[in-house]
C-alpha positions as CSV (number, residue, x, y, z in Angstrom):
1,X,-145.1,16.8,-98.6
2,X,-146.4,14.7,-96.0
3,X,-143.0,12.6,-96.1
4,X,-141.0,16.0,-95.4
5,X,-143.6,17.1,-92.6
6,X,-142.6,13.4,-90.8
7,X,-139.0,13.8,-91.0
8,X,-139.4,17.8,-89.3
9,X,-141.6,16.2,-86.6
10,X,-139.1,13.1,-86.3
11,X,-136.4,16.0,-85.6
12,X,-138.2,17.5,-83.3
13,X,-138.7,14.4,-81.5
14,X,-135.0,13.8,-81.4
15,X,-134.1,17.5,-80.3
16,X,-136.0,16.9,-77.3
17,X,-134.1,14.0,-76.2
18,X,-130.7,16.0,-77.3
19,X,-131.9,18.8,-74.9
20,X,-132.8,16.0,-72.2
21,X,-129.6,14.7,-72.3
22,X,-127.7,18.2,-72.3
23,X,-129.8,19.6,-69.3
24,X,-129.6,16.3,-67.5
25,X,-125.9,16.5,-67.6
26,X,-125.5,20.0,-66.9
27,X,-127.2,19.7,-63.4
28,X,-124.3,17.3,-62.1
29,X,-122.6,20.3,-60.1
30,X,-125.6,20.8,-58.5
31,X,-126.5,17.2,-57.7
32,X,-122.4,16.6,-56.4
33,X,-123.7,19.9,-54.0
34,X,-126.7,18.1,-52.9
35,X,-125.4,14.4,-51.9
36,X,-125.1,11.1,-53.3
37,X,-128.7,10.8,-53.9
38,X,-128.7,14.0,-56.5
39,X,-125.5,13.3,-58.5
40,X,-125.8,9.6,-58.8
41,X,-129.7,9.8,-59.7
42,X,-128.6,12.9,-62.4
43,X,-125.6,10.6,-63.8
44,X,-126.8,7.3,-64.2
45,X,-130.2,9.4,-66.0
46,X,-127.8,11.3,-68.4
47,X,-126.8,7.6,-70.1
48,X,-130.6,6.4,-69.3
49,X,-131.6,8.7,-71.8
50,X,-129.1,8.3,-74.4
51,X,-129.5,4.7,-74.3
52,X,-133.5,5.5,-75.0
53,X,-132.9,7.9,-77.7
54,X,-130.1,5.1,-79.6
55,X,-133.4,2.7,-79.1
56,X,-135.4,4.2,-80.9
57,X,-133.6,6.2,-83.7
58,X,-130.5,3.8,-84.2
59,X,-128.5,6.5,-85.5
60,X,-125.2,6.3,-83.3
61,X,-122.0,7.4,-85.9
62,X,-120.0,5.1,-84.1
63,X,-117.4,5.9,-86.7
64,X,-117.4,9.4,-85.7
65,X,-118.2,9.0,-82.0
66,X,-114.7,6.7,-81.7
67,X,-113.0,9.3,-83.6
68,X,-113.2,11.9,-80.7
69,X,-109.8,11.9,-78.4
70,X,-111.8,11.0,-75.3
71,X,-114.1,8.2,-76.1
72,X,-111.3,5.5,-77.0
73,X,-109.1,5.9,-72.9
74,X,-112.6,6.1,-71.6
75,X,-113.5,2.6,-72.4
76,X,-110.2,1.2,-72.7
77,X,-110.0,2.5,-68.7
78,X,-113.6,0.9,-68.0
79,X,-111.8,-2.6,-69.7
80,X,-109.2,-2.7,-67.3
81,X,-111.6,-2.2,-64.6
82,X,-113.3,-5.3,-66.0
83,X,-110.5,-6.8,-66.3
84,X,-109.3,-6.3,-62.8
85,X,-112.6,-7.9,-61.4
86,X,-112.2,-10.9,-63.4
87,X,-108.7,-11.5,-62.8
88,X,-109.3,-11.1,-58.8
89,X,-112.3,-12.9,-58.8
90,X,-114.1,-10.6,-56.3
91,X,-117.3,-11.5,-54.6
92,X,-120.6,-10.2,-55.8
93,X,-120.9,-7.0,-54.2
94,X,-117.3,-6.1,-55.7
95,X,-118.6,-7.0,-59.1
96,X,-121.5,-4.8,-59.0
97,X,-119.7,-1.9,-57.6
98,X,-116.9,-2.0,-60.4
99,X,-119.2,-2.6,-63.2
100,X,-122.0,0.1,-62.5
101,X,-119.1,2.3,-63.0
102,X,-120.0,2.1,-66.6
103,X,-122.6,4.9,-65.9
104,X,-119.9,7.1,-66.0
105,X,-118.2,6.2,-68.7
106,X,-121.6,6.5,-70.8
107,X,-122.2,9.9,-69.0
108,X,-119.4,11.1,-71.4
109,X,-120.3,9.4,-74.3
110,X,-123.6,10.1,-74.4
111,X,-122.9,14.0,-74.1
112,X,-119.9,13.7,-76.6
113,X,-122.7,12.2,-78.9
114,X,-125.1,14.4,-78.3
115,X,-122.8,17.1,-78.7
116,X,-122.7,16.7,-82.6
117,X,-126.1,17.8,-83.0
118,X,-126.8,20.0,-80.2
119,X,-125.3,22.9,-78.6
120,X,-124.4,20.7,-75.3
121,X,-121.6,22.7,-73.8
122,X,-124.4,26.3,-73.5
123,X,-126.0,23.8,-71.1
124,X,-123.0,22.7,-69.1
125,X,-122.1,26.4,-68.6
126,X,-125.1,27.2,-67.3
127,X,-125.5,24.5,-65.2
128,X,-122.5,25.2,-63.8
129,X,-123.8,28.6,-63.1
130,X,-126.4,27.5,-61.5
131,X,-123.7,25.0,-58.9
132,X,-122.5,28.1,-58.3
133,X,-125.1,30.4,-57.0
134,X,-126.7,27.0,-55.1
135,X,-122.9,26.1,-52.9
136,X,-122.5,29.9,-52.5
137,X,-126.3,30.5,-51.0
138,X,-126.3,27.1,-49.1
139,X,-123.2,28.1,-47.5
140,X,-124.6,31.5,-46.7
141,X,-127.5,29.5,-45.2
142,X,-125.8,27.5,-43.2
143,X,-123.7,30.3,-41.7
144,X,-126.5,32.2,-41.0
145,X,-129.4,30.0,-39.9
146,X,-126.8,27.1,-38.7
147,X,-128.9,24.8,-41.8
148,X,-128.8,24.6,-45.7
149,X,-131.2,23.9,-47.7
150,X,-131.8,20.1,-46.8
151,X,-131.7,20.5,-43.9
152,X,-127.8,19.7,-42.6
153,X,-125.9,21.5,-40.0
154,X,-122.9,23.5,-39.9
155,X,-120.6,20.6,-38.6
156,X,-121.1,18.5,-41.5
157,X,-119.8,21.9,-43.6
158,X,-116.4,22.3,-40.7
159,X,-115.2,18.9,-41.2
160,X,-113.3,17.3,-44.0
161,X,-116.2,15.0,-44.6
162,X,-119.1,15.2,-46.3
163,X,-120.4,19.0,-47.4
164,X,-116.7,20.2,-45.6
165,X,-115.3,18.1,-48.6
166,X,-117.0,18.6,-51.8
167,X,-118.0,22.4,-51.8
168,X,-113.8,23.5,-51.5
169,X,-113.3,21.7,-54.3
170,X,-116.5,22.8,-56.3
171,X,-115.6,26.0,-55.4
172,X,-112.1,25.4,-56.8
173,X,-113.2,25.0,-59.9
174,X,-115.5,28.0,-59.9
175,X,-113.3,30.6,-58.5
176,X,-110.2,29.4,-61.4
177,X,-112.9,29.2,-63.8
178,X,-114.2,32.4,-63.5
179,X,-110.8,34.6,-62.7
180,X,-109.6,33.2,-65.5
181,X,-112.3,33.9,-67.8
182,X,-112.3,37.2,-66.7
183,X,-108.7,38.3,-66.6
184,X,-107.9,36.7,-70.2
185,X,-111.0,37.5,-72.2
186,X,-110.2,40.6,-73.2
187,X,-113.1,40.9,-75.8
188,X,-115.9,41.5,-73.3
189,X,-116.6,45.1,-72.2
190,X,-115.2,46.4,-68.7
191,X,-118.5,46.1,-67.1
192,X,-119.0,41.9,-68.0
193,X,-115.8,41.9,-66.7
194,X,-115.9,43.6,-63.9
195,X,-119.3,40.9,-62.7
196,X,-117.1,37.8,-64.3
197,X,-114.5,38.8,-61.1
198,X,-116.7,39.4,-59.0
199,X,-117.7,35.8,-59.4
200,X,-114.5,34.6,-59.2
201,X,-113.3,36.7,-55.9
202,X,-116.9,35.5,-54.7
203,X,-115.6,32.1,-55.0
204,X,-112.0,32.2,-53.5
205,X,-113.5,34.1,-50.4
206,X,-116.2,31.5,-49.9
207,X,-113.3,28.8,-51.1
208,X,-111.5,30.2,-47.8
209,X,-114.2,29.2,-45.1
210,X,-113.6,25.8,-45.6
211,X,-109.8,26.3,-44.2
212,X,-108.5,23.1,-46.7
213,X,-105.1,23.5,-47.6
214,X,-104.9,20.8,-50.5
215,X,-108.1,22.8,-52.1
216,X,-106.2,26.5,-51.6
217,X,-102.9,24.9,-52.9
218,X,-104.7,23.2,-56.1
219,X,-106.1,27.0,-56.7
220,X,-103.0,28.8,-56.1
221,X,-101.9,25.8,-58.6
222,X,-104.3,27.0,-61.4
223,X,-104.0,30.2,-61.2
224,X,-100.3,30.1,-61.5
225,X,-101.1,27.6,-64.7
226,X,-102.9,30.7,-65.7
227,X,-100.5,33.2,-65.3
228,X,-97.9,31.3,-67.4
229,X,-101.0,30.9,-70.4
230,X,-101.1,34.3,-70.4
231,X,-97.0,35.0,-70.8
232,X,-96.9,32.2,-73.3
233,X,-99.8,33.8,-75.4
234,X,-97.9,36.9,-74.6
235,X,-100.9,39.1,-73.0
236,X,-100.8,42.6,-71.6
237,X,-98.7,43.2,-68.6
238,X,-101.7,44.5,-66.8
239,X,-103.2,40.9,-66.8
240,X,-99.9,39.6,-65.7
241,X,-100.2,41.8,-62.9
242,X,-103.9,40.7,-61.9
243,X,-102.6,37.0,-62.2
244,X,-99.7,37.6,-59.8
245,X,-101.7,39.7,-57.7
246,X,-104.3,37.2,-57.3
247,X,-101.6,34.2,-57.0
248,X,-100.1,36.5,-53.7
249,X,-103.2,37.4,-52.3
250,X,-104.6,33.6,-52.0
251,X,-101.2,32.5,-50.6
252,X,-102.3,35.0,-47.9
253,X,-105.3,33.7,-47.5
254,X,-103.8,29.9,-47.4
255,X,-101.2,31.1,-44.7
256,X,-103.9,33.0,-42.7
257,X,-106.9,30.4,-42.7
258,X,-104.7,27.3,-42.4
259,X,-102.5,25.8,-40.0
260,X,-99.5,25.3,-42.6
261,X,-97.2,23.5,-40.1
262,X,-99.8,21.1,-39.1
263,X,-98.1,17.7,-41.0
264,X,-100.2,14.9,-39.4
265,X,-102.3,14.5,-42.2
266,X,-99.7,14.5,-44.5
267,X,-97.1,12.1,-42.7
268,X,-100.9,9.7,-42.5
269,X,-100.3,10.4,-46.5
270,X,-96.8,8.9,-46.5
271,X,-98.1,6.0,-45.0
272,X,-101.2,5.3,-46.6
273,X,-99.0,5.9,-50.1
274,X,-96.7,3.7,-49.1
275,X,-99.2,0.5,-48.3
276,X,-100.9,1.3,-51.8
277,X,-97.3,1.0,-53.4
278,X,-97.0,-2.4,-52.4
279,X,-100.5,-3.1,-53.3
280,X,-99.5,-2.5,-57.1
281,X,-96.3,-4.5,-56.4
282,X,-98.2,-7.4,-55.8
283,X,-100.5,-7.2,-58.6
284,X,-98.6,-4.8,-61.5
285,X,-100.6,-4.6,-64.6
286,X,-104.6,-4.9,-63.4
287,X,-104.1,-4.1,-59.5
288,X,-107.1,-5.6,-56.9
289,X,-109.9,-3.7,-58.5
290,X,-111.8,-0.7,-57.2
291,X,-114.1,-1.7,-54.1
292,X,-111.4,-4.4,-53.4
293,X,-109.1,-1.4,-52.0
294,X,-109.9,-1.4,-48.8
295,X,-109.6,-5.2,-47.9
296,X,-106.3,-5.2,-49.7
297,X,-105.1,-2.1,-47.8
298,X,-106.3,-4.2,-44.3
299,X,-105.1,-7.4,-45.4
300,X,-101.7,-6.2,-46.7
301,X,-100.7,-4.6,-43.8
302,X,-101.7,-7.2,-41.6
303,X,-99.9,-10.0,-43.4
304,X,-96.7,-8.0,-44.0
305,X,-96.6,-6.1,-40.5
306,X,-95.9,-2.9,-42.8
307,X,-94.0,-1.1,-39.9
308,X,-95.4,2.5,-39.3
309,X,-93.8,5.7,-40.8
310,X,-91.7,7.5,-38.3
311,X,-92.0,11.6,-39.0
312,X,-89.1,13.9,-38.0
313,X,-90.3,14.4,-35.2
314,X,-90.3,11.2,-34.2
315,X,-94.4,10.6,-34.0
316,X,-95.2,7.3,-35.6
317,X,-97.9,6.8,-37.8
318,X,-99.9,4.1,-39.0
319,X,-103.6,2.7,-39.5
320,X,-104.8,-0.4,-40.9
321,X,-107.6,1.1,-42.4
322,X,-108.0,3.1,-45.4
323,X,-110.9,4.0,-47.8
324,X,-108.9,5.1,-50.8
325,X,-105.0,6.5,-51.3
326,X,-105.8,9.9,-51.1
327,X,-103.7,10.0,-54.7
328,X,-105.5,9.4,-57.8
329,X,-102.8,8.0,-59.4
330,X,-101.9,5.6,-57.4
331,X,-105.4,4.9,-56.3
332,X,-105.7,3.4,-60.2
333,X,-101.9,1.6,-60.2
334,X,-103.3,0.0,-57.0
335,X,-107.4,-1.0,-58.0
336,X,-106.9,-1.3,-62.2
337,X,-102.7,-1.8,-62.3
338,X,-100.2,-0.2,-64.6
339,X,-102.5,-0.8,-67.8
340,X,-105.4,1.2,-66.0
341,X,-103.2,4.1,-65.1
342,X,-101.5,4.1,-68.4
343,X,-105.0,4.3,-70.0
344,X,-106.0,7.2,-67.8
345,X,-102.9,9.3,-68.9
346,X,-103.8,8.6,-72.1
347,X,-107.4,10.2,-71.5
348,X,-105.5,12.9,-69.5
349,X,-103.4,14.1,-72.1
350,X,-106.3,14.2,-74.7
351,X,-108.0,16.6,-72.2
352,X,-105.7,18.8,-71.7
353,X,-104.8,19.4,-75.6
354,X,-108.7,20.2,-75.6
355,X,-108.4,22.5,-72.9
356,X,-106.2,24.8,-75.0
357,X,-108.1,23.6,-78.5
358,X,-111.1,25.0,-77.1
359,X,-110.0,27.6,-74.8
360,X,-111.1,31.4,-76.6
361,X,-114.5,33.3,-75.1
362,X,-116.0,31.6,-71.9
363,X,-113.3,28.8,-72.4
364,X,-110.5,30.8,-71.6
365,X,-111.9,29.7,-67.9
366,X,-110.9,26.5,-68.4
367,X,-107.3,26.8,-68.5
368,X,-106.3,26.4,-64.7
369,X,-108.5,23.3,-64.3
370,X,-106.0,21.2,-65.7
371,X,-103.6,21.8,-62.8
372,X,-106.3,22.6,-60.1
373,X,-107.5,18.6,-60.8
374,X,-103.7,17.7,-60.8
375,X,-102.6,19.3,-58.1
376,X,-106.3,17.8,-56.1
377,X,-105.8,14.4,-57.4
378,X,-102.1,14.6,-56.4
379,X,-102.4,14.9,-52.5
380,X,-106.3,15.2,-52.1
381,X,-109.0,12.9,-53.2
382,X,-109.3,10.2,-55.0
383,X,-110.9,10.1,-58.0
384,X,-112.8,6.8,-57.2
385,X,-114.5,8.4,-54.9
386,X,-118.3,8.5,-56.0
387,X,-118.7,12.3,-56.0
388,X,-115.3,13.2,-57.3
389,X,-116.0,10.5,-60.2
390,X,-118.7,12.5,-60.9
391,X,-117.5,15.4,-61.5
392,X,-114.6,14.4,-63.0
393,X,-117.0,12.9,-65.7
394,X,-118.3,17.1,-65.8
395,X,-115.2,18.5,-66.6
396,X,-113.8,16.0,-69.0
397,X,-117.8,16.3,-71.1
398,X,-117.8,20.7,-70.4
399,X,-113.8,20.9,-72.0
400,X,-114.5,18.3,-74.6
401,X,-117.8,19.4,-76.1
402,X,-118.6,21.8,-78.3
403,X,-121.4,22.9,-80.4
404,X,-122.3,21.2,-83.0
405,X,-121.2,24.4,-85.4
406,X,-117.4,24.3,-84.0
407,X,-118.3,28.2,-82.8
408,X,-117.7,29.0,-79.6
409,X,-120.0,29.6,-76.7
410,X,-120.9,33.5,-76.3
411,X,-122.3,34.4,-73.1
């Protein structure tokens, strides 16, 4: 008896750390919202945590854990990275950056873990919820009072930096999340429906403030995606109707809010793609390593006097600067070489067959972010960039976990 009462407190002691980890992770859209400081803090926490719990219990399944299609391409991408730093023998600083990486790679296997015994993915949801209402209020602040919530001015919001870059694609991911959800989940009543929309229109509107076309094209992108889902599962024409209806009115708001014939930043693109191409060239199968990007970018270009690329209309352009490649996929070729990108296909693909394993109730909303993070990591950012790593590492754990029951999430 007293035996049996130990093992229920024991349980209880390890549900709390389950629920620790799950509402830890859940908060990473807020903390990408907030800054650096909120979603690097939540991040590296999330694996603190896990680590802790695997201290004291030693109960990791590894068996089972390796089992799960993401967990193998997640470390055999964080071994290339590895790899690339000892093959280019980068200087201390380098090394640190690269390896602390790893906090993202046990982000997703500690919620994968945890996910076996606890009903993880309820948290994510809610979390991301709760993203939602804080980008959509902040930006109401900021409009209104000229300040969000810590304290940061409109500008910071009306550039492509900073706030002007993460909250489009945040809201991205809301607004497809939630139109989705709402116009292919036919078992909830009118009325949820009806507020599931809302959310979602909420979301494109505040989506078109920021005036980004990459962010408005990576919507149109999912939504389209979801359109097609819906034909191929062969819905009511009604929905198909909503879908294209939603697809047009976007591509109005893309044409009205954006300058679409503005291609400076896109012939900058060209250029900046076409440096990083030779980057891989000269080191194919581990590439220069993450925080080595930059130096190689400089030092390539001025070594090989890379001649600038000449537009149509005859405008040159060229830098010899350049934080990342604005292309995820060649941002990997170039830092972690053809075996790093090969590794992160490989983790892509498993994703995306769990988008549509796992996609009935609530998880119908995650249908279009498969080509909304395609069509961003195409011609956007990068996903080495800190914030975008960071939630990358949110929508990989929210499509892969499930609860512990294999029932879905009813909300």
């Amino acid at each position: 008896m007293t035996e049996d009462i130990e093992n229920i407190h024991d349980d209880v002691k390890q549900n709390k750390f389950d629920k620790a980890i799950a509402i830890t992770g859940s908060m990473v859209p807020i903390g990408v919202a907030i800054g650096n400081t909120g979603f690097e803090i939540i991040v590296s926490l999330t694996g603190l945590i896990w680590i802790i719990r695997l201290i004291i219990y030693k109960d990791l399944d590894l068996k089972k854990l390796i089992k799960h299609p993401v967990i193998l391409p997640s470390i055999a991408l964080y071994i290339c990275i590895l790899i690339s730093l000892f093959i280019n023998n980068a200087d201390i600083n380098g090394y640190m950056h690269d390896i602390v990486t790893i906090r993202h790679l046990l982000f997703i296997i500690a919620l994968v873990d945890t996910s076996y015994r606890f009903p993880v993915r309820k948290y994510l949801f809610y979390g991301m919820i709760a993203g939602f209402v804080y980008s959509v209020v902040n930006i109401l602040s900021v409009n209104i009072t000229g300040y969000d919530f810590t304290g940061r001015t409109l500008a910071r919001y009306t550039s492509k930096l900073k706030e002007g870059s993460r909250y489009p694609v945040l809201l991205s991911f809301y607004a497809s999340f939630f139109l989705a959800w709402g116009l292919l989940d036919s078992k909830n009543n009118l009325k949820k429906r009806v507020y599931i929309l809302a959310a979602g229109t909420t979301g494109l509107l505040f989506l078109s403030f920021f005036h980004i076309r990459t962010v408005l094209i990576s919507f149109v992108a999912g939504m389209f995606f979801t359109m097609c889902y819906a034909i191929y599962k062969k819905k009511s024409f009604r929905l198909g109707s909503f879908s294209i209806l939603i697809i047009i009115t976007s591509t109005i708001i893309f044409f009205k809010t954006t300058d679409i014939l503005e291609f400076a930043s896109l012939y900058d693109r060209f250029y900046i793609w076409k440096v990083t191409f030779k980057i891989w060239l000269n080191n194919p199968l581990f590439g220069v390593g993450i925080f080595s990007y930059s130096d190689s970018f400089y030092d390539l270009v001025k070594s090989e006097n890379i001649k600038p690329f000449l537009a149509p209309d005859g405008e040159s352009y060229y830098m010899d600067v350049a934080c990342h490649a604005h292309n995820s996929f060649l941002q990997i070729l170039s830092c972690n070489g053809l075996a790093g990108l090969m590794c992160a296909l490989w983790l892509a693909l498993n994703v995306i067959k769990l988008t549509f394993k796992h996609a009935s109730g609530s998880g119908l909303g995650i249908i279009p972010w498969p080509a909304v993070y395609f069509t961003i990591s195409l011609i956007g950012v990068s996903v080495y960039d800190s914030w975008y790593q960071a939630l990358s590492v949110f929508v990989i754990t929210f499509i892969c976990c499930i609860d512990p029951q294999k029932t879905q999430l009813k909300v």
